[in-house]
N, C-alpha and C positions, 0 to 999 in steps of 0.2 A: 316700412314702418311710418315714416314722415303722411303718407298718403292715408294711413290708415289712421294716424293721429287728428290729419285734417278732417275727414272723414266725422270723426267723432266732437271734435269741435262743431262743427256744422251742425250737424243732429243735436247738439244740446245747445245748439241757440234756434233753433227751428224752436224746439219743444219749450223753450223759456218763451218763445214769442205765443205760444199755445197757452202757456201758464198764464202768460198776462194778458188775454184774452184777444191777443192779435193777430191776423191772419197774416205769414208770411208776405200775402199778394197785397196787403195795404201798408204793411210798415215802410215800403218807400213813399210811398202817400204821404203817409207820418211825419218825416223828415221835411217835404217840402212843405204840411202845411204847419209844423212847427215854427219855419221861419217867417211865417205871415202873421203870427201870434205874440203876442205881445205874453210876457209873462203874469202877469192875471190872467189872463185869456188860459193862459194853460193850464195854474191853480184852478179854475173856473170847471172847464173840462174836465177834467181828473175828478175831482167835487162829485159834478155831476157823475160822470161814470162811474163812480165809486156806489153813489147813494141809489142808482136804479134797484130795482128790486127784481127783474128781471133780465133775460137774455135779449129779448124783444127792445125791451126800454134802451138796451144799450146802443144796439143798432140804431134804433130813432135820432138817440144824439148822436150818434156817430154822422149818422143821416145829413142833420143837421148840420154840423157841421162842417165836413165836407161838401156840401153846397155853398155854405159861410164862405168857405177858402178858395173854390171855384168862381167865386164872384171877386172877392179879393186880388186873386190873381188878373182878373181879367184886368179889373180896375186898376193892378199895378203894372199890365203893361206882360204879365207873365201868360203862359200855357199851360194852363191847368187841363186835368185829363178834360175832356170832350168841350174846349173851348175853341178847335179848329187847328190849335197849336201839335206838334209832332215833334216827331227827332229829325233833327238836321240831317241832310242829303237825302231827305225825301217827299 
């Protein structure tokens, strides 16, 4: 029962990340470049992703952005994806 619960849990937060137009495989993206954002930065963001008129557009900012935070990171020292940095013990 407990597995099957879990189960169900999982599946409706997959599909809420589908609702809010996020692909499972970048909402840990999200988190880390959440913390490089200043909170206008994030107002800013949302804003924009709200107002695109498109699916296309959203991706662009997202684009965008994530390059924004790949440079951030570097600058702060951090391992953002394809900046050379990895997981430890390898």
């Amino acid at each position: 029962m407990t597995k099957r619960l879990l189960a169900v849990f999982a599946s409706v937060a997959v599909l809420s990340l589908f609702a809010a137009g996020i692909s499972p495989a970048t909402a840990g993206d999200q988190g880390k470049s959440r913390q490089l954002m200043t909170q206008q930065e994030r107002n800013e963001f949302q804003s924009r992703m709200r107002s695109a008129k498109t699916s296309e557009e959203q991706e662009q900012i997202r684009r965008e952005n994530h390059q924004l935070m790949q440079e951030r990171s570097k600058t702060q020292g951090g391992s953002g994806k394809g900046s050379g940095g990895g997981k430890k013990g390898k």
